[in-house]
C-alpha positions in Angstrom: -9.7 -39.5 57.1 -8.5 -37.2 59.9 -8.9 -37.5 63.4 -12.5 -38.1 64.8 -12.4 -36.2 68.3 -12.4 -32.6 68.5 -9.8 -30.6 70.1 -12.0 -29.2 72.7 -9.9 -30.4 75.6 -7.8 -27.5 76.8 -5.0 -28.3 79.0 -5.6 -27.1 82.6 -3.3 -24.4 83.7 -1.0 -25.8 86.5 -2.4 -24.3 90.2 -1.5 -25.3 94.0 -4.1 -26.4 96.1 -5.1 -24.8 100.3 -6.7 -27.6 101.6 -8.1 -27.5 105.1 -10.6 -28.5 107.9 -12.3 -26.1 110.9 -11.5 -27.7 114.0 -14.7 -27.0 116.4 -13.6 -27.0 120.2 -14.6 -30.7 121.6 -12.0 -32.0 118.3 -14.9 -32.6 115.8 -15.2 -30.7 112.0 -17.6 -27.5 112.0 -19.8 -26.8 109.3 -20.7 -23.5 107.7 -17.9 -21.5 108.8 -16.9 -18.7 106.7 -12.9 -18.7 106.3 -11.5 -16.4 104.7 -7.8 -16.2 102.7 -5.5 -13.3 101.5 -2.0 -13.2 99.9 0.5 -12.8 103.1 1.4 -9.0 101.4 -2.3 -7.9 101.3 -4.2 -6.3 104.1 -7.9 -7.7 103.0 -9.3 -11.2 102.3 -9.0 -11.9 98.3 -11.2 -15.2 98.4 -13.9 -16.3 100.6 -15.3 -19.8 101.1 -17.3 -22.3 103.5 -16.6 -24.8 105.0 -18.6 -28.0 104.0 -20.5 -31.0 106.1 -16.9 -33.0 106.8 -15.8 -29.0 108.4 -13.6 -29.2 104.7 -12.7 -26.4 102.6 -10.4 -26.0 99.4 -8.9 -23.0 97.4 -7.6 -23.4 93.8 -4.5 -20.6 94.5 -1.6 -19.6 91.2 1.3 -21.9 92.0 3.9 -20.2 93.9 6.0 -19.7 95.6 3.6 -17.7 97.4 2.5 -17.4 101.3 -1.1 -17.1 102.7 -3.2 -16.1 105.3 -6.0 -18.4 106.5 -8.7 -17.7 109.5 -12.6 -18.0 110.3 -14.7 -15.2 110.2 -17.1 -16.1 113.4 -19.6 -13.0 113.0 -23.0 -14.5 113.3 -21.8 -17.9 113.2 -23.7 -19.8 116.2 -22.6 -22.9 118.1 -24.8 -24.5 120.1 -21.9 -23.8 123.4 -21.7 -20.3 122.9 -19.2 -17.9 121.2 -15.9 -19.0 119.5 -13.5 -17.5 118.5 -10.0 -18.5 116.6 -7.1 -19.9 118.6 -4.7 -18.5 115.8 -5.0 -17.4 112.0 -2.7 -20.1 109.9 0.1 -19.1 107.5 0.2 -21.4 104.6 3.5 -21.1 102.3 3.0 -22.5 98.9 5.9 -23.5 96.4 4.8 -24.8 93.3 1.8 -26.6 92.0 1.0 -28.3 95.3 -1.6 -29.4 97.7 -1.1 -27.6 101.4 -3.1 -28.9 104.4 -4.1 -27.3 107.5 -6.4 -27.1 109.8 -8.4 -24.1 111.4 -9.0 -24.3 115.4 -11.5 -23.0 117.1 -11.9 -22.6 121.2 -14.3 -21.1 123.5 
């Protein structure tokens, strides 16, 4: 009689996870802020993404080990206080297959 399901399922190929959330400057999550990551040994962003309605953003990255570099990319962004800018672009080292979180902050 065989089996009844088909063998359509393909295993999911292991990957690490950069999890994180833009920090605005009065402590609350920003929306619609372009970030922007690159592989620590490149010069220019490989992957760009935006952050959503909680301020959250995620990358599906190769599992590593591997290290990255994370930061906000505030041309034309507007917030209702004025220009921001980054207080620092985040390093992010990943080892394996796991989930890294961090957080982008922005000041005036």
């Amino acid at each position: 009689m065989g089996n009844a399901s088909p063998k359509d399922k393909r295993a999911e190929k292991p990957y690490a996870l950069i999890y994180g959330t833009v920090w605005g400057p009065d402590g609350r999550p920003l929306y619609g802020v372009k970030v922007e990551i690159r592989r620590a040994d490149q010069k220019k962003a490989r992957w760009e993404l935006y952050s959503d309605h909680s301020g959250e953003f995620a990358l599906r990255v190769p599992p590593g080990p591997a290290d990255y570099v994370v930061w906000a990319d505030l041309k034309g962004f507007k917030y209702p206080g004025g220009q921001l800018r980054l207080a620092q672009e985040a390093k992010v080292h990943v080892d394996n297959d796991e989930r890294e979180d961090m957080g982008l902050h922005l000041t005036k």
